[in-house]
C-alpha positions, 0 to 999 in steps of 0.5 A: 830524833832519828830521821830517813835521809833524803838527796837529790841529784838534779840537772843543773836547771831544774835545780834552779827551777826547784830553788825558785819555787821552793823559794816561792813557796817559803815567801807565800806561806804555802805550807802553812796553808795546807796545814790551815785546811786552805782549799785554794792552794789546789783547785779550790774545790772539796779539798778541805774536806780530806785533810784529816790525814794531816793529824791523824798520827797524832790522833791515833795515838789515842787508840794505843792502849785499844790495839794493844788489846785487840793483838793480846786477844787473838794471842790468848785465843789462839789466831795464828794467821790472819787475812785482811779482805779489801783493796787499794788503800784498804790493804796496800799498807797492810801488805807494805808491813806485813813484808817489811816485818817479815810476817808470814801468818799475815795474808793479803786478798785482793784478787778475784781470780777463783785459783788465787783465793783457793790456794790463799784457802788451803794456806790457813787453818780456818779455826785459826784465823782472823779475817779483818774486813777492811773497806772505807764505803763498805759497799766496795765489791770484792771485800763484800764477796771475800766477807760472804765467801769466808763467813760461811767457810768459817761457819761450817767449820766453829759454828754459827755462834763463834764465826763473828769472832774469827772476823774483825772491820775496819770501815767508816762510820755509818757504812753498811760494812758496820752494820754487817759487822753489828748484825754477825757479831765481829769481834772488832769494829774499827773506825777510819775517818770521813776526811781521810782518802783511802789511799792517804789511810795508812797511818790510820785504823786502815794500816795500824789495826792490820799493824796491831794484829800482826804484832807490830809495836803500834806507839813505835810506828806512830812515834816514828811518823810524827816525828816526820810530821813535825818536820813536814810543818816546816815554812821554809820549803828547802827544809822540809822533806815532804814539801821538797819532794813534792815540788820535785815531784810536780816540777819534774811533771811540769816538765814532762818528766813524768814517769816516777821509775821506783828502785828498793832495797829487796825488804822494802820492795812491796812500798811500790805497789803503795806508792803506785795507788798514792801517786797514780790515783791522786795525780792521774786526773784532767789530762795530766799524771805522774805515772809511777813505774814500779818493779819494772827490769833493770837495764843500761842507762843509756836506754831510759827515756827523758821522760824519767824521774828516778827514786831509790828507798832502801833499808839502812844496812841493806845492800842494793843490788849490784846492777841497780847500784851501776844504774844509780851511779850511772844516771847520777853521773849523766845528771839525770834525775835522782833521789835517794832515801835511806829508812833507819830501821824497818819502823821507820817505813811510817815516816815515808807514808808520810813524807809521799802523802805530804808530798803527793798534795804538794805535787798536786797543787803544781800540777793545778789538780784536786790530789784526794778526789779520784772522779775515773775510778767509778767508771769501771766499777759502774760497766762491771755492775752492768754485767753482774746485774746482766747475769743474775738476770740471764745466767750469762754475760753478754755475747763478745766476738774476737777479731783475731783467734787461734791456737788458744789465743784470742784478741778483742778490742774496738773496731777503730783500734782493729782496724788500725792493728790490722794496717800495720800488720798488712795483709794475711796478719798473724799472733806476732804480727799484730801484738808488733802493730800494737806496740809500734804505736809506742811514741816517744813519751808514751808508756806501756801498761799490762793489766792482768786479769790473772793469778798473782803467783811467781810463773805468771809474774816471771812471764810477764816481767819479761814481756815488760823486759822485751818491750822495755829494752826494744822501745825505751818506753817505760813499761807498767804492770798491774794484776787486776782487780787491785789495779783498778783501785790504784793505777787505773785512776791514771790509766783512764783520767791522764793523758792519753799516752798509755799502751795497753795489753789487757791479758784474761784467761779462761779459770779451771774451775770457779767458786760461788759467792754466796748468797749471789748467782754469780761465782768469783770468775764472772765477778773477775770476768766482768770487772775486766770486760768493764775495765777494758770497755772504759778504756776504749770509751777514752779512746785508749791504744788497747787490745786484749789477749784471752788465753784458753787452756794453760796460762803458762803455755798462753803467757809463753806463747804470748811472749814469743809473739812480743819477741818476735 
């Protein structure tokens, strides 16, 4: 049985601590009890109701046979690439396979940036391409927009008849995407389960039907996650992997050792962004969050806060870079919290979904929270609904008046935050002065997050791992970085439910050109607007160090002027 390796490199009395609760664990029984469904080892509330994540690698086993025919059908008809349209748990582990395997026909949206789904449009061959649908609720916003955009792309281009069989879903029993599904006829349905939490839904229909449709040997990646489970039972705590890092995980928070810094080898770098959702929407809750850092620069050890828990993922056989393997040696010599884990081959990557998942709830029960509900997501969803409603009605969104404007640049956030940026950049205040107020307010401990409303493309995301670079180097502080809409379904649990100890930067920018969603009066820039404005609007209600930068004209000249302005 081949299995990824694991190694910690602990402070000598944090060792202790984890020995002794680990200790504890094995004594009581705990891990026997989450495998029993026992509510109480958390907060004793609905937990037991979203634990079907816990067998569901045995289950799909069942469905072998139905993935390989879906992946042999669309070779005979001919499907060259396919699309999943979904977000957060519906499309990250997608998206971690796709990369890891290499496979460049497989596409991802989850953006409603319009020049992003453009350039994803003029990438395929519409006759072509499979579109996979993937949304637990089926009522989420943006796979629904994504659906009615490409159904009728698609409709124009083969027919009325034959457009259902370009499209496949995957969603819950019942949804209303099931029925959307029934009424188009999809050529595919699958099923997720009602007990397994979209971000715990990798190793269900969620993960192994994109899997399938790439071509990915679906017995192979099953067989290499069970073999991860069957260790994950295991009632000595110290010998089972996925409970040990779990107790790593939730004494190291415990500890206000709270920031989890992610280092991968170059092929497994996308299981970040996975990470980021399991770990943020399941532990930023009451006050309290592991915060993950994912894709942040590299620089001296000596600048990392204390506040830091590092983890390295790499592919066996594939070097790390040089300047991560200086870190890591370095930190582990200055006995600053490590961990190591090697992936066998690019099929083993299954057993960490299941190692983190395990891990995340065992984390949760030391932190004392429900690690599977996500009770501040909702929020930005519901101020984002309140401004579409407002332009079906009027045709506009509501008026907003900056507090700051010039040379392109507008800054927006309350009066309380303004007034306050504006002490700290004394009298006649400038772009520069008062982007400095705004991270003078990073206090040891805090983090700092960049939510940007823009395209994902390599420019933008070059500019803005240097404003994290800047920030990082300057302040100590670690430094996060989000495009939205997908971060609203991941860190944004963490970002509004934590601790209040986030500075944000929220970055928009006018689009060139917009794309209508039919069958709505609203195109894709003012569902992208809105959700921004709704997500900036939640963080100010939770009293956040927040300000927002509008960008009109070029995105690159405003990221760049943007980014002379955090130098300094």
């Amino acid at each position: 049985m081949s299995v990824n390796s694991i190694s910690y490199v602990l402070p000598s009395d944090l060792e202790k601590e984890v020995q002794s609760i680990a200790k504890e664990w094995t004594n009581h029984n705990f891990i026997s009890r989450i495998w029993q469904r026992d509510a109480t080892i958390w907060t004793n509330d609905d937990e037991a109701k979203w634990l079907g994540w816990l067998d569901i690698a045995k289950e799909e086993q069942k469905q072998i046979e139905t993935y390989r025919r879906f992946h042999a059908e669309l070779e005979t008809e001919g499907f060259k690439h396919v699309v999943v349209l979904g977000m957060g748990g519906s499309s990250l582990c997608s998206e971690v396979l796709s990369k890891i395997f290499g496979i460049r026909t497989f596409h991802i949206l989850d953006s409603t940036v319009p020049s992003q789904i453009k350039h994803l449009q003029e990438s395929i061959p519409l006759p072509e391409t499979l579109f996979i649908v993937a949304s637990k609720s089926g009522s989420t916003l943006e796979p629904n927009c994504f659906m009615q955009y490409f159904f009728d792309l698609v409709r124009m281009e083969v027919g009325s008849s034959k457009a259902g069989r370009h499209f496949a879903a995957i969603t819950d029993p019942g949804s209303s995407l099931e029925k959307t599904a029934k009424d188009l006829v999809f050529r595919q349905i699958f099923f997720g389960r009602t007990d397994v939490g979209g971000r715990f839904s990798a190793l269900s229909a969620f993960g192994l039907a994109a899997g399938a449709a790439m071509g990915l040997d679906i017995n192979i990646l099953l067989s290499r996650a069970n073999q991860m489970v069957d260790i994950c039972k295991r009632s000595d705590a110290l010998d089972n992997p996925g409970a040990l890092l779990g107790l790593v995980l939730g004494i190291c928070h415990n500890r206000e050792i709270n920031k989890l810094t992610i280092f991968t080898s170059q092929k497994l770098k996308s299981i970040g962004a996975w990470l980021e959702q399991l770990i943020a929407e399941s532990t930023g809750k009451n006050g309290k969050a592991i915060i993950p850092v994912d894709g942040e620069p590299v620089i001296s050890a000596d600048h990392y806060g204390n506040d830091r828990l590092f983890v390295y993922i790499g592919l066996r056989g594939e070097k790390i870079t040089g300047q991560e393997y200086d870190l890591l040696s370095e930190l582990e010599s200055n006995n600053r919290p490590v961990i190591r884990i090697e992936v066998e081959t690019e099929y083993h990557i299954s057993q960490e979904f299941f190692r983190w998942e395990f891990a995340t709830a065992v984390a949760g029960a030391l932190m004392i929270i429900n690690p599977f509900n996500q009770p501040d997501v909702e929020s930005a969803k519901v101020e984002a609904k309140k401004l579409t409603d407002l332009y079906e009605k009027t045709g506009k969104l509501s008026d907003e008046y900056p507090f700051f404007s010039r040379d392109g640049i507008s800054l927006f956030t309350n009066e309380t935050n303004q007034h306050r940026l504006e002490s700290i950049a004394g009298s006649h205040p400038n772009l520069k002065k008062l982007i400095s107020a705004h991270f003078s307010q990073l206090n040891t401990g805090d983090y700092f997050a960049l939510l940007s409303f823009l395209e994902m493309s390599d420019q933008n995301m070059a500019l803005c791992n240097e404003i994290r670079r800047v920030v990082l180097e300057r302040t100590g502080n670690a430094t996060c970085l989000g495009f939205g809409p997908r971060f609203l379904h991941s860190t944004g649990q963490a970002y509004k439910g934590g601790p209040n100890t986030g500075v944000f930067l929220q970055i928009t920018a006018d689009d060139e050109f917009d794309l209508q969603v039919p069958g709505q009066k609203y195109g894709f820039s003012i569902v992208k607007s809105a959700q921004a404005r709704g997500d900036f609007q939640v963080l100010l209600d939770r009293h956040r160090r927040a300000l927002r930068v509008h960008i009109a004209g070029s995105v690159a000249d405003g990221l760049s002027q943007l980014l002379d302005s955090v130098r300094g």
